[in-house]
ZAVOKOL-604741 format. One record per residue (C-alpha): residue number from 1; residue in one letter; x, y, z. Coordinates in steps of 0.001 Angstrom, whole numbers, always signed. Example, Ala and Ser with C-alpha at 12.3 -4.5 7.8 and 13.67 -1.06 7.14 Angstrom:
NODE,1,A,+12300,-4500,+7800
NODE,2,S,+13670,-1060,+7140
//
This chain:
NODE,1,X,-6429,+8857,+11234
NODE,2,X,-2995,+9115,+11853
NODE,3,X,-108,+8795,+9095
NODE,4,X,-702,+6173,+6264
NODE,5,X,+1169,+4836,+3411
NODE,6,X,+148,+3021,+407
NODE,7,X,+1269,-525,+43
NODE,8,X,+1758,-2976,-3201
NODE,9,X,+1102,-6303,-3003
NODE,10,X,+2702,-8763,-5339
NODE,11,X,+1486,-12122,-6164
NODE,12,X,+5110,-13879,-4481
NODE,13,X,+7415,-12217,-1471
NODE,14,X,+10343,-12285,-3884
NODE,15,X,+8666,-9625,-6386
NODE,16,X,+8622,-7014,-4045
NODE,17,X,+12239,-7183,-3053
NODE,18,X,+12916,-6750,-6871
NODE,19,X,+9944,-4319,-7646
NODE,20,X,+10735,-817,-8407
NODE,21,X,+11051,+1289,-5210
NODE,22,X,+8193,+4014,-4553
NODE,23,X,+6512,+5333,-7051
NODE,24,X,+5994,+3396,-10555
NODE,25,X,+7902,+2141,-13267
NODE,26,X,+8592,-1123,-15252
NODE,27,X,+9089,-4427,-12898
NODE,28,X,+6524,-7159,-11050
NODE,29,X,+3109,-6498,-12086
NODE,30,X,+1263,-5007,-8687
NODE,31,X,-1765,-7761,-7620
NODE,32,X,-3790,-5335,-4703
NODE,33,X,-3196,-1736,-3439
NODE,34,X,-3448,-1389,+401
NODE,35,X,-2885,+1162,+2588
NODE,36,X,-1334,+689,+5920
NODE,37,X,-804,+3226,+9185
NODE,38,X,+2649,+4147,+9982
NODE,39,X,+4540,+2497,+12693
NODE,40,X,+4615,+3929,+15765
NODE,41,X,+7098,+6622,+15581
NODE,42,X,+7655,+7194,+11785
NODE,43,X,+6131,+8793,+9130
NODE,44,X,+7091,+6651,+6441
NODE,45,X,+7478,+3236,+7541
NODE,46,X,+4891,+1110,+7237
NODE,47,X,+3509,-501,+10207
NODE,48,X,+2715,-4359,+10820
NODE,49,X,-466,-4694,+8914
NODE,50,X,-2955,-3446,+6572
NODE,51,X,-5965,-1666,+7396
NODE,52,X,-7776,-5292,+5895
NODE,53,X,-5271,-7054,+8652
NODE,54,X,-2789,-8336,+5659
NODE,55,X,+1196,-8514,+6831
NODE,56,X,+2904,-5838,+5197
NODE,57,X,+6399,-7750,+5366
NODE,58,X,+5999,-8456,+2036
NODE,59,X,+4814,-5813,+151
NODE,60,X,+6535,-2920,-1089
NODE,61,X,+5698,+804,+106
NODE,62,X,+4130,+2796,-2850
NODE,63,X,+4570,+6419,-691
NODE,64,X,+1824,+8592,+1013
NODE,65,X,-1698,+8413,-286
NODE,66,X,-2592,+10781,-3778
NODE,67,X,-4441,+12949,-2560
NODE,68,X,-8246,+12124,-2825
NODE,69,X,-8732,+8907,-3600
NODE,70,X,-5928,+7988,-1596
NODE,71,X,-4428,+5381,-3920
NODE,72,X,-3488,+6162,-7689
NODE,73,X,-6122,+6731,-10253
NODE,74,X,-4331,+4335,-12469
NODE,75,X,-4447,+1830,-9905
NODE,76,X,-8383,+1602,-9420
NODE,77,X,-8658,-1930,-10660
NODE,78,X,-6222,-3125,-8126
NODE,79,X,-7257,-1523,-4635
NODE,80,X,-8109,-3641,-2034
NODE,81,X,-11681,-3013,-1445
NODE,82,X,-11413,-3978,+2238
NODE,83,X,-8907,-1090,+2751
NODE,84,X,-10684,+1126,+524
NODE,85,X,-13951,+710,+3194
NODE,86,X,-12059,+1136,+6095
NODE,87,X,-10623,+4408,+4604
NODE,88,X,-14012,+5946,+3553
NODE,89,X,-14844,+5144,+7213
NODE,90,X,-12364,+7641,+8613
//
């Protein structure tokens, strides 16, 4: 797979305009981890959609995957599982 980053969802469009900026810290609660490839071109802008097909315009970029999981440990409770089986796939 090529380049992916890891996306936060937020339960209204508005929250992730005013949620922290990558990484973690104190502001909107996240709703669902996704990860999305790259757009065409860039290494760390997120392209159109999800791997589970959501629009990324309104979520906020989290950064590049962990590691192994890909998303944050303290995050398990909150990744989408569609995403999550598209990514063991690869």
């Amino acid at each position: 797979m090529s380049v992916i980053i890891v996306m936060h969802e937020f339960d209204t469009p508005s929250q992730a305009r005013t949620a922290p900026g990558p990484g973690h810290g104190a502001g909107a609660p996240v709703r669902r981890v996704h990860v999305a490839p790259a757009a065409p071109g860039t290494t760390d802008e997120p392209g159109p959609r999800t791997l589970c097909g959501k629009d990324t315009f309104a979520m906020r970029a989290a950064g590049p995957p962990a590691g192994s999981p890909w998303y944050p440990p303290e995050e398990a409770a909150l990744v989408c599982p569609s995403c999550d089986a598209a990514m063991d796939e690869d």
